[in-house]
mmCIF file of the N, C-alpha and C atoms, coordinates in Angstrom:
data_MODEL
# 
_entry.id   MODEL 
# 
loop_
_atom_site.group_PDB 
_atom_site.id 
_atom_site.type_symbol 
_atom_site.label_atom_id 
_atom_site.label_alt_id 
_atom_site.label_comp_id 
_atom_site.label_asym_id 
_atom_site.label_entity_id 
_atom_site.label_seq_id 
_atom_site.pdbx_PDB_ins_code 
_atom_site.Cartn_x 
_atom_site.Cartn_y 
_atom_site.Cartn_z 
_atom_site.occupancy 
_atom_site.B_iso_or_equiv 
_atom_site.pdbx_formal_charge 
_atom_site.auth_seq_id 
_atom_site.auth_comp_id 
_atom_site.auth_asym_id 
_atom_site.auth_atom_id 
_atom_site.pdbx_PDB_model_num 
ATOM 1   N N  . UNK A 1 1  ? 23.895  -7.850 3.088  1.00 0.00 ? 1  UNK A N  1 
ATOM 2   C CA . UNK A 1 1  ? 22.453  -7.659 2.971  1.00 0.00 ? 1  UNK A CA 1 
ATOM 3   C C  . UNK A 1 1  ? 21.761  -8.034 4.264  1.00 0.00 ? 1  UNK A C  1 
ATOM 4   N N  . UNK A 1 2  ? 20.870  -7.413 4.943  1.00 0.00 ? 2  UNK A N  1 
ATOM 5   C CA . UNK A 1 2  ? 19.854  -7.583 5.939  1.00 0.00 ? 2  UNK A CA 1 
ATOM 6   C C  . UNK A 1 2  ? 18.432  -8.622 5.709  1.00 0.00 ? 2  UNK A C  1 
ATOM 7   N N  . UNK A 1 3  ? 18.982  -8.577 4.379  1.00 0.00 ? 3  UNK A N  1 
ATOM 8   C CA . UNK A 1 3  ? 17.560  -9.247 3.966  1.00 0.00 ? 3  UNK A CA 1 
ATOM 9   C C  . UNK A 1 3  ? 16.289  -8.871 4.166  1.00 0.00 ? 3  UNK A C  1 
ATOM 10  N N  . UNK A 1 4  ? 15.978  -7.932 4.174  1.00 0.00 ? 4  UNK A N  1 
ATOM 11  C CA . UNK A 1 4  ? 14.841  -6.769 4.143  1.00 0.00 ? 4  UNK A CA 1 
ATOM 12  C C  . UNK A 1 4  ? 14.892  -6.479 2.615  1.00 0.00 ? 4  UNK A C  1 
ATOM 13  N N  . UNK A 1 5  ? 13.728  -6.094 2.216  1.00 0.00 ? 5  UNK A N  1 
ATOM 14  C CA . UNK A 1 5  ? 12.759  -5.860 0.768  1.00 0.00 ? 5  UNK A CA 1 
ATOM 15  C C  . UNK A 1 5  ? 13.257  -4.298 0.872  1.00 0.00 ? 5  UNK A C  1 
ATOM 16  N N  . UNK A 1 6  ? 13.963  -3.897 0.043  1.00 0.00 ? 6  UNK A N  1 
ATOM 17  C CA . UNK A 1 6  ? 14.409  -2.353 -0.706 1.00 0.00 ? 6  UNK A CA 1 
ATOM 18  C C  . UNK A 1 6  ? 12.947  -1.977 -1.026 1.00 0.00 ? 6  UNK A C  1 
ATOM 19  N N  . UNK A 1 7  ? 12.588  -0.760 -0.958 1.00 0.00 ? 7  UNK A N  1 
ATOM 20  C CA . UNK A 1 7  ? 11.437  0.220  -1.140 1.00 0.00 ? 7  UNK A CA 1 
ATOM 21  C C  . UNK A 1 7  ? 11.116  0.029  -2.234 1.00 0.00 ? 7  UNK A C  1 
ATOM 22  N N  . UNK A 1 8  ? 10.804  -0.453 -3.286 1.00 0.00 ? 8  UNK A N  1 
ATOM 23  C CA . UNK A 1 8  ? 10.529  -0.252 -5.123 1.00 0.00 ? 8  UNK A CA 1 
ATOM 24  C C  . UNK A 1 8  ? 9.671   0.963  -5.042 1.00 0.00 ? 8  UNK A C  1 
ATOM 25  N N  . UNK A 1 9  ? 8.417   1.431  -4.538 1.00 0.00 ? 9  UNK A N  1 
ATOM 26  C CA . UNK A 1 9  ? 7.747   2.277  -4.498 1.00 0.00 ? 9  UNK A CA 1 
ATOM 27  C C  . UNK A 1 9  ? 8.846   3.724  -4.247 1.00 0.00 ? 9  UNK A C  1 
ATOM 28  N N  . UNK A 1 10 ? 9.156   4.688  -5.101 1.00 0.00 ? 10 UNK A N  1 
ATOM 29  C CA . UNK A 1 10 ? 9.370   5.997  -5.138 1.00 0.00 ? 10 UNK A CA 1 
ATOM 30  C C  . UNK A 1 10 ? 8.901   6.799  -4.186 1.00 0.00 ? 10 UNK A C  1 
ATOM 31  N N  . UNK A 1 11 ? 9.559   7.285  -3.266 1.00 0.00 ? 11 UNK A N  1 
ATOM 32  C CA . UNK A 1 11 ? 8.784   8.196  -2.553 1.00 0.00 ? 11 UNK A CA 1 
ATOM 33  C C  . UNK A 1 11 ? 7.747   9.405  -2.996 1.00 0.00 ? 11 UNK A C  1 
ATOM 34  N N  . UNK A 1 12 ? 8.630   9.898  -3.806 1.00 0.00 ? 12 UNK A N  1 
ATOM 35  C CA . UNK A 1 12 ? 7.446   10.677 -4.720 1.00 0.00 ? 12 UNK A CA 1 
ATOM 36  C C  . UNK A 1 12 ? 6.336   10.348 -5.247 1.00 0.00 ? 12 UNK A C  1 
ATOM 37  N N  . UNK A 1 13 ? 6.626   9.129  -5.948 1.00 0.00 ? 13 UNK A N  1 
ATOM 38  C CA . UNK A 1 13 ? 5.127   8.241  -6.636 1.00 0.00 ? 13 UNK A CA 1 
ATOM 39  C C  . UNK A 1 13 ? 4.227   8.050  -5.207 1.00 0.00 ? 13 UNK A C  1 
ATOM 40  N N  . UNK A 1 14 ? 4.719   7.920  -3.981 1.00 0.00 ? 14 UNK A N  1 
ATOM 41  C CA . UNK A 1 14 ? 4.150   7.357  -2.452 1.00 0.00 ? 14 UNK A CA 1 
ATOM 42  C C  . UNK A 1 14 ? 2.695   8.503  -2.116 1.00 0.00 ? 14 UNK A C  1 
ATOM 43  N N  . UNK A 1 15 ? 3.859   9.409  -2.606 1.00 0.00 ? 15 UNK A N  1 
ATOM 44  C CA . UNK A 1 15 ? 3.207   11.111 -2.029 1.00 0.00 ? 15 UNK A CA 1 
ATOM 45  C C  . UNK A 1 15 ? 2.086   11.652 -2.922 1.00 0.00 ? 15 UNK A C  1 
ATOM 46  N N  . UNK A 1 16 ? 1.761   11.230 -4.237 1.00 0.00 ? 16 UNK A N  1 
ATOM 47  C CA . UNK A 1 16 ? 0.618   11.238 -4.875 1.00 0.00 ? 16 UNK A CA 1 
ATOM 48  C C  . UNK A 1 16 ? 0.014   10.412 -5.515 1.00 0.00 ? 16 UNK A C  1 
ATOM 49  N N  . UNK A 1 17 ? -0.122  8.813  -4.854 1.00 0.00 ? 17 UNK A N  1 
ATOM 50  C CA . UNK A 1 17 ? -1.305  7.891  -5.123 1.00 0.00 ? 17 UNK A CA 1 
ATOM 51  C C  . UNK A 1 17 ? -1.591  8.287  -4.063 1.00 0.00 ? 17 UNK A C  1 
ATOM 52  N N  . UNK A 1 18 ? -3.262  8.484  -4.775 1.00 0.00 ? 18 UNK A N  1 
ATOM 53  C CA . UNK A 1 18 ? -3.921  8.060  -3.715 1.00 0.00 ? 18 UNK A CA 1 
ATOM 54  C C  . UNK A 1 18 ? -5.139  6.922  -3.329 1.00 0.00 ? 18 UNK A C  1 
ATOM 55  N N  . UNK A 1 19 ? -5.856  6.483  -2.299 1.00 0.00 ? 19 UNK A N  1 
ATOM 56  C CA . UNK A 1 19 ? -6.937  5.088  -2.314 1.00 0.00 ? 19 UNK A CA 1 
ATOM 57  C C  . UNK A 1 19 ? -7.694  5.404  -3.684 1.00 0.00 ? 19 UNK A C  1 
ATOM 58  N N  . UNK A 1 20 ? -7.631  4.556  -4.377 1.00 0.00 ? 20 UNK A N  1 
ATOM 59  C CA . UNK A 1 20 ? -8.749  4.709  -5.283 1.00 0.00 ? 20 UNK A CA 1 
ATOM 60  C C  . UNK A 1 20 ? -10.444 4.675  -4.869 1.00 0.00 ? 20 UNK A C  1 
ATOM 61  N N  . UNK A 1 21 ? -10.331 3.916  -3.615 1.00 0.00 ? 21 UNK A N  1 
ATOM 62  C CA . UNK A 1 21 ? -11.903 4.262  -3.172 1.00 0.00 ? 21 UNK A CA 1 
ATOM 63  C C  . UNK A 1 21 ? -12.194 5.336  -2.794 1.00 0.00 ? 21 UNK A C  1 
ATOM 64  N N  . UNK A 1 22 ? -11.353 5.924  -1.653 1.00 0.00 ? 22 UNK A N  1 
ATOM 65  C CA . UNK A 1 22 ? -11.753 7.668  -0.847 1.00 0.00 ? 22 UNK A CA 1 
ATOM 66  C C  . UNK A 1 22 ? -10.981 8.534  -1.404 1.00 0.00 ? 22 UNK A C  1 
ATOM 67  N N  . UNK A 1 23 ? -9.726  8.258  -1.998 1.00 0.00 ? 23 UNK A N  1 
ATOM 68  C CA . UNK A 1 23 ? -8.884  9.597  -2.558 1.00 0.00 ? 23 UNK A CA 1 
ATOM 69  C C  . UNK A 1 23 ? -8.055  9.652  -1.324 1.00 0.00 ? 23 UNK A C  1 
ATOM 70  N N  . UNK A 1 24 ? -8.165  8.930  -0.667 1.00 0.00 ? 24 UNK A N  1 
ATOM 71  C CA . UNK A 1 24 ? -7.382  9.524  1.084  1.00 0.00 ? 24 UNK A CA 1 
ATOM 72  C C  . UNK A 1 24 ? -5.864  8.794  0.358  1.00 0.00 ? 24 UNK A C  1 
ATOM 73  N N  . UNK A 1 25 ? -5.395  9.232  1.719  1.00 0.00 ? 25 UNK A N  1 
ATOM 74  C CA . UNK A 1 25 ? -3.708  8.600  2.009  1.00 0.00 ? 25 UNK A CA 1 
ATOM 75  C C  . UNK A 1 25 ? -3.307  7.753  2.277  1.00 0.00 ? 25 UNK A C  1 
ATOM 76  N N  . UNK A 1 26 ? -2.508  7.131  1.174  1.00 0.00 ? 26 UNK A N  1 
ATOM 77  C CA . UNK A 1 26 ? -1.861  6.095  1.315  1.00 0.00 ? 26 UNK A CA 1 
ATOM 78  C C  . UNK A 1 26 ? -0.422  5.777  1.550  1.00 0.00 ? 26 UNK A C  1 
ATOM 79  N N  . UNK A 1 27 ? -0.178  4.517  2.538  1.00 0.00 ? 27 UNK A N  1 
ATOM 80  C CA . UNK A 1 27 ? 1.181   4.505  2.902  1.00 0.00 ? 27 UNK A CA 1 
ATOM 81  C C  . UNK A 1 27 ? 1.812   3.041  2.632  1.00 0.00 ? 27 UNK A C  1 
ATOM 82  N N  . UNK A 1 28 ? 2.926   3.012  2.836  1.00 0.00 ? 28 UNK A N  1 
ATOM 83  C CA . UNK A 1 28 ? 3.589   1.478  2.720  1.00 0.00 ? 28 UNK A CA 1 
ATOM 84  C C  . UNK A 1 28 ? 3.715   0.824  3.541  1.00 0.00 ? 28 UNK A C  1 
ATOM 85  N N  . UNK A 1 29 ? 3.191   -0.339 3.747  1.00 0.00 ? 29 UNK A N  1 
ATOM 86  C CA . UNK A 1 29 ? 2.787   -1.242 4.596  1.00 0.00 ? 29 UNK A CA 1 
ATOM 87  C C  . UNK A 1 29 ? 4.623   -1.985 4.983  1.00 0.00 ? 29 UNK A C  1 
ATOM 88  N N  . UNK A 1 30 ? 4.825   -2.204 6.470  1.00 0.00 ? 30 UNK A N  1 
ATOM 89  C CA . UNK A 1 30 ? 5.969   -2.776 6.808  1.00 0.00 ? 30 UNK A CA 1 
ATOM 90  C C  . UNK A 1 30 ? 6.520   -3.733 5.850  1.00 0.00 ? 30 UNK A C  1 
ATOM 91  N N  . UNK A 1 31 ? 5.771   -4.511 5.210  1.00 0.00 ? 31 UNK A N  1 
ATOM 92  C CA . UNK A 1 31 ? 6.751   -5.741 4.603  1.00 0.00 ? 31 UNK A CA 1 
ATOM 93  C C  . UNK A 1 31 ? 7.410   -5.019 3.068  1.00 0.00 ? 31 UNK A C  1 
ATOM 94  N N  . UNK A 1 32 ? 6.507   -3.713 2.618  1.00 0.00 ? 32 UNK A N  1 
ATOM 95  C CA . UNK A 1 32 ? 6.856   -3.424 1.604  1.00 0.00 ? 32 UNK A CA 1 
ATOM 96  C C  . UNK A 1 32 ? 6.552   -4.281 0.453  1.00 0.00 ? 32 UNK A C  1 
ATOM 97  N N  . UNK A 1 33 ? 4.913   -5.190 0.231  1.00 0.00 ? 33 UNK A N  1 
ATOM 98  C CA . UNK A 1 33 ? 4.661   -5.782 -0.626 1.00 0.00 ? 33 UNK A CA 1 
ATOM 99  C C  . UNK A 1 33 ? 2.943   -4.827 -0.788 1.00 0.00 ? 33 UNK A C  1 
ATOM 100 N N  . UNK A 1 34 ? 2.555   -4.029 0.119  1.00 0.00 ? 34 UNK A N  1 
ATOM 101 C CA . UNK A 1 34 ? 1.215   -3.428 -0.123 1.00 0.00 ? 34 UNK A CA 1 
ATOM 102 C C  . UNK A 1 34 ? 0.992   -1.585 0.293  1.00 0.00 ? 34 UNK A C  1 
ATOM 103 N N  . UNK A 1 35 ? 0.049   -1.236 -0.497 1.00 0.00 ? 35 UNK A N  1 
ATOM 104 C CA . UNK A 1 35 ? -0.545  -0.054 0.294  1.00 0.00 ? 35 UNK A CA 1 
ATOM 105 C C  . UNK A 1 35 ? -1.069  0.255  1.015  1.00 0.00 ? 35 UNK A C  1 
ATOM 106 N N  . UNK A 1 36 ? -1.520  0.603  2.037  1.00 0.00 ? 36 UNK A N  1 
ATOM 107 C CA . UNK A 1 36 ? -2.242  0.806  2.864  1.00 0.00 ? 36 UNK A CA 1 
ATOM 108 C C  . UNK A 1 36 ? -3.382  2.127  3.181  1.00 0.00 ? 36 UNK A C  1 
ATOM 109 N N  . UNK A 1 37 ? -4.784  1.971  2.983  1.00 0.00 ? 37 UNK A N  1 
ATOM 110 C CA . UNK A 1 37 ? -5.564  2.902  3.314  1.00 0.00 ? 37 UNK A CA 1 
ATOM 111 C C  . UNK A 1 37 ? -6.194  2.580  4.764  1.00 0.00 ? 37 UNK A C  1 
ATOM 112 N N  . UNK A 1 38 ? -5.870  3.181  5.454  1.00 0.00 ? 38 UNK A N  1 
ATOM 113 C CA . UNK A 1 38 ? -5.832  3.930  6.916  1.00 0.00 ? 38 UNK A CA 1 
ATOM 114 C C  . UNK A 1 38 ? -7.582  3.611  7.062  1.00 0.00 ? 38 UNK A C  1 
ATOM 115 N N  . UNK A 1 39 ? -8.481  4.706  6.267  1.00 0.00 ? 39 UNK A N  1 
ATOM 116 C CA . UNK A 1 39 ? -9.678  5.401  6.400  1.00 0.00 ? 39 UNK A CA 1 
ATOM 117 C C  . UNK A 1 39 ? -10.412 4.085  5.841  1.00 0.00 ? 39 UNK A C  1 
ATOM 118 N N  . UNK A 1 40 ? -10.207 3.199  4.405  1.00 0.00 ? 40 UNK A N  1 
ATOM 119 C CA . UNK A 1 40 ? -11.276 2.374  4.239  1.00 0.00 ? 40 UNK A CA 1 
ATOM 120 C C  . UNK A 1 40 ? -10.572 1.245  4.505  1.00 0.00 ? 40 UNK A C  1 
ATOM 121 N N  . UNK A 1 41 ? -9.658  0.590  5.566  1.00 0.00 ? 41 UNK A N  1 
ATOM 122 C CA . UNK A 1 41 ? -8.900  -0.626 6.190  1.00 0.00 ? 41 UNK A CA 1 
ATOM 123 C C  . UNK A 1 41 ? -8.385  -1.691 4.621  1.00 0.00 ? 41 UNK A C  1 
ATOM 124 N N  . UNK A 1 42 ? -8.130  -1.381 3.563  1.00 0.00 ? 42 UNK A N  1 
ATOM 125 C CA . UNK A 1 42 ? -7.416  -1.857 2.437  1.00 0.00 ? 42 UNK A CA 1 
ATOM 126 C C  . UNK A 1 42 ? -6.285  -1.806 2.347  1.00 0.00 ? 42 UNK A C  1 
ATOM 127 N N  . UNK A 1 43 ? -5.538  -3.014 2.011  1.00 0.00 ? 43 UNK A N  1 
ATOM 128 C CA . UNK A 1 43 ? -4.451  -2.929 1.423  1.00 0.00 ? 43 UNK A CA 1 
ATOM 129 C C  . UNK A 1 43 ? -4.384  -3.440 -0.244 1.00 0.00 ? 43 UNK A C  1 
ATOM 130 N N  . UNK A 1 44 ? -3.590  -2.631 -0.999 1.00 0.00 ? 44 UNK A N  1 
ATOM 131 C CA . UNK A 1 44 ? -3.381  -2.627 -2.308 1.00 0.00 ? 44 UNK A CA 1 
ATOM 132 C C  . UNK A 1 44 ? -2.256  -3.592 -2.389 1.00 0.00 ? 44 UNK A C  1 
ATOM 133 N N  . UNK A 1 45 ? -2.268  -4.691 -2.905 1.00 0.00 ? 45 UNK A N  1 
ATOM 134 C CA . UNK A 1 45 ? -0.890  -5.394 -3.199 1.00 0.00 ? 45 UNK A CA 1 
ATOM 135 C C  . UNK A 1 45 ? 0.267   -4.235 -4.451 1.00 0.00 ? 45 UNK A C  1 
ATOM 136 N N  . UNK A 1 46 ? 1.648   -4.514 -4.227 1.00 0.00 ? 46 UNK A N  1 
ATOM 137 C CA . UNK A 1 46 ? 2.618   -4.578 -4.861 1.00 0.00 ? 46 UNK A CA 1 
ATOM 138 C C  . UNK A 1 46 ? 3.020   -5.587 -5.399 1.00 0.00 ? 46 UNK A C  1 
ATOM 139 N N  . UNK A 1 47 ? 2.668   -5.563 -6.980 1.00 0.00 ? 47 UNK A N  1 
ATOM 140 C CA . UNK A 1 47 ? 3.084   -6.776 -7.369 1.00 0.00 ? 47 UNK A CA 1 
ATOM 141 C C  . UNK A 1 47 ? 4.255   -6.690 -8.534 1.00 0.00 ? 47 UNK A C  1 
ATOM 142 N N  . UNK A 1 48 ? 5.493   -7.265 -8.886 1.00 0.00 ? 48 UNK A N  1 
ATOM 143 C CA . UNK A 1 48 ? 6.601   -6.747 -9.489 1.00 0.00 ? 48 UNK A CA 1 
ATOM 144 C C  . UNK A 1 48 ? 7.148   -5.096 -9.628 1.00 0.00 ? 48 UNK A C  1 
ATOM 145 N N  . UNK A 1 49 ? 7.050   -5.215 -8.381 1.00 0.00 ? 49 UNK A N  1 
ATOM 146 C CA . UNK A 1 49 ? 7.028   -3.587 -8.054 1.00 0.00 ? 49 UNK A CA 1 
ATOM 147 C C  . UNK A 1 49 ? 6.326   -2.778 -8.529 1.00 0.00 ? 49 UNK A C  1 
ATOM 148 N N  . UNK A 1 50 ? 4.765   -2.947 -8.763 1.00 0.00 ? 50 UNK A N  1 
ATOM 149 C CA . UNK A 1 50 ? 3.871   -2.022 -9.660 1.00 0.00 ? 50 UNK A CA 1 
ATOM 150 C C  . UNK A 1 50 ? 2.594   -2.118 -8.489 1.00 0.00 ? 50 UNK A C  1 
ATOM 151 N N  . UNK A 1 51 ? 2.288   -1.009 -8.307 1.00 0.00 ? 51 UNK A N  1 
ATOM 152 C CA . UNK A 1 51 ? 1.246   -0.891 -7.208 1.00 0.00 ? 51 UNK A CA 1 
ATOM 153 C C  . UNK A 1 51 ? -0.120  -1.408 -7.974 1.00 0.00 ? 51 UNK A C  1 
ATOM 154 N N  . UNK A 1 52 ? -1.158  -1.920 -7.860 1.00 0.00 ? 52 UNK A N  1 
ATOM 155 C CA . UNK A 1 52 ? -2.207  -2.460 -8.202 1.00 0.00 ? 52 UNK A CA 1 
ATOM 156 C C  . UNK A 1 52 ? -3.693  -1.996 -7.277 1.00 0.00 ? 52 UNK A C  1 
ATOM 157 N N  . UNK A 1 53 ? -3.806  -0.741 -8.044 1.00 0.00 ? 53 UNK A N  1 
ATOM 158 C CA . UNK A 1 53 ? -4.656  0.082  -7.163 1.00 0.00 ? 53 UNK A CA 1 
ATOM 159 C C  . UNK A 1 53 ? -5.858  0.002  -7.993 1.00 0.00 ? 53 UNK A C  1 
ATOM 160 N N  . UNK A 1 54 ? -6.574  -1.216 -7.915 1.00 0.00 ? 54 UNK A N  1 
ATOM 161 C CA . UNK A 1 54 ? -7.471  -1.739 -8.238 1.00 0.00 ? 54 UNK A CA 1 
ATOM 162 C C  . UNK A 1 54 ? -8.621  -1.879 -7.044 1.00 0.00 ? 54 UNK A C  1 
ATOM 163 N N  . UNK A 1 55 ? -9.849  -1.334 -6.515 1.00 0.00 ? 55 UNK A N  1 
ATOM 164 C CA . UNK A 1 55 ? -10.436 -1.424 -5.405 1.00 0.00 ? 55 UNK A CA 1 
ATOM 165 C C  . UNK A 1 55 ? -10.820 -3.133 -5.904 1.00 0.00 ? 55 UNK A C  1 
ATOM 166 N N  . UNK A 1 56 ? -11.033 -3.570 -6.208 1.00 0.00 ? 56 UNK A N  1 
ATOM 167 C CA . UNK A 1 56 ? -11.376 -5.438 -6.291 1.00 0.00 ? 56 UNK A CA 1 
ATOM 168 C C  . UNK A 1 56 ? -10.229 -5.918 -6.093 1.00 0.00 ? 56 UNK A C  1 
ATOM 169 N N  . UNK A 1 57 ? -8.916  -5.571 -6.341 1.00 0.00 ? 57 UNK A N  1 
ATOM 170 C CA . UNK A 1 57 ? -7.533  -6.504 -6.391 1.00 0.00 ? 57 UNK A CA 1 
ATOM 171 C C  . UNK A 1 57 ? -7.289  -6.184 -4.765 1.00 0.00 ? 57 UNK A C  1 
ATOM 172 N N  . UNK A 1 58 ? -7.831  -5.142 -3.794 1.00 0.00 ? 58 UNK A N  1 
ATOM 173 C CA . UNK A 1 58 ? -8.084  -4.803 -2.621 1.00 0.00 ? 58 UNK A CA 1 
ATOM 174 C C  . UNK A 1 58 ? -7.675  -6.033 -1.735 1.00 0.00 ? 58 UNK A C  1 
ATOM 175 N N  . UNK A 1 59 ? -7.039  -6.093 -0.762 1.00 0.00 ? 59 UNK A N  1 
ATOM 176 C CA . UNK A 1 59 ? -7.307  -7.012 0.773  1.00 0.00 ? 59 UNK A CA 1 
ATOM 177 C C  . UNK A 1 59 ? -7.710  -6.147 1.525  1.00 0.00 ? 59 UNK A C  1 
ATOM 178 N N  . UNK A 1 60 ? -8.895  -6.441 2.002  1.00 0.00 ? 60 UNK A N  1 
ATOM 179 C CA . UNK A 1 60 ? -9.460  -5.922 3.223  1.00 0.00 ? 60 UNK A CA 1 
ATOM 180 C C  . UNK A 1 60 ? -8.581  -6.111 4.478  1.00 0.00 ? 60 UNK A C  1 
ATOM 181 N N  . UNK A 1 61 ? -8.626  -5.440 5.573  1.00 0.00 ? 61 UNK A N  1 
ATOM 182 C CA . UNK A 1 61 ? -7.569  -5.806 6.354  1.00 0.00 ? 61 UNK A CA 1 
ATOM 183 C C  . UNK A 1 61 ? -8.781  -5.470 7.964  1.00 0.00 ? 61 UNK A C  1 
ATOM 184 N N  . UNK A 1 62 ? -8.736  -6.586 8.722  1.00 0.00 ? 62 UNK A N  1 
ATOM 185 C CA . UNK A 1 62 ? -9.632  -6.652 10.295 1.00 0.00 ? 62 UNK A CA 1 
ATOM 186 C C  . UNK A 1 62 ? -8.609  -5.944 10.800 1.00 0.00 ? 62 UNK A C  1 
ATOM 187 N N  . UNK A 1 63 ? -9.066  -5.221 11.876 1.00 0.00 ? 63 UNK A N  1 
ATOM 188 C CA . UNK A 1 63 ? -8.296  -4.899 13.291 1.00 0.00 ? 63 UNK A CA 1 
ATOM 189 C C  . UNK A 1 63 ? -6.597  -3.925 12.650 1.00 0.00 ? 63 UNK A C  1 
ATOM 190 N N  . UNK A 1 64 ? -6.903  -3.213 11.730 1.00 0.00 ? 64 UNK A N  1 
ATOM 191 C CA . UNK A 1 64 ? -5.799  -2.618 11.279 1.00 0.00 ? 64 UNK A CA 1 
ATOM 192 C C  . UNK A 1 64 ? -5.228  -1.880 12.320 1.00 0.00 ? 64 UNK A C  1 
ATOM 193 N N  . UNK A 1 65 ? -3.544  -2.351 12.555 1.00 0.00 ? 65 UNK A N  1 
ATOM 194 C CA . UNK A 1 65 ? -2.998  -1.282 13.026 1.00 0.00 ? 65 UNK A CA 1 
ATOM 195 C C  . UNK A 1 65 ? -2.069  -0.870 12.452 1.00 0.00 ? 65 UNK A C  1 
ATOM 196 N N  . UNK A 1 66 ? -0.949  -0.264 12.780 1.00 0.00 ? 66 UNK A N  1 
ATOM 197 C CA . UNK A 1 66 ? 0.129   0.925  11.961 1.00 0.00 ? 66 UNK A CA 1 
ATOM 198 C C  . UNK A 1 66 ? 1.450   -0.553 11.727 1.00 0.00 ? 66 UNK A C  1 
ATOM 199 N N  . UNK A 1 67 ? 0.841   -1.121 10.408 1.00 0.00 ? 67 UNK A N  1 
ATOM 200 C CA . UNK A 1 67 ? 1.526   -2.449 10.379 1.00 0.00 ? 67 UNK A CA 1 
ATOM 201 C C  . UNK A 1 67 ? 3.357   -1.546 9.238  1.00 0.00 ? 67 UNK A C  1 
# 
């Protein structure tokens, strides 16, 4: 093992959530514990491998880059 976090998120499931605030595109954030919206700087936690696309359960994220 590398000890790196296995994907739980489905690629397919990846390819049609979308931000619940803009509808835009969302991607998986490097550590593989959040979502990431690009357009309104949010990340969605992953929590027991269940995405939580709740705009209040939201982390805002400063100075976003392609984490």
């Amino acid at each position: 093992m590398n000890g790196r976090k296995t994907m739980a998120i489905d690629k397919e499931l990846l390819e049609i959530l979308a931000c619940p605030k803009c509808k835009g595109d969302i991607r998986l954030n490097a550590r593989g514990d959040g979502l990431i919206c690009d357009a309104c700087r949010l990340m969605y936690p992953i929590k027991e491998d269940i995405p939580v696309m709740l705009i209040e359960e939201a982390v805002k994220i400063e100075g976003l880059g392609r984490s």
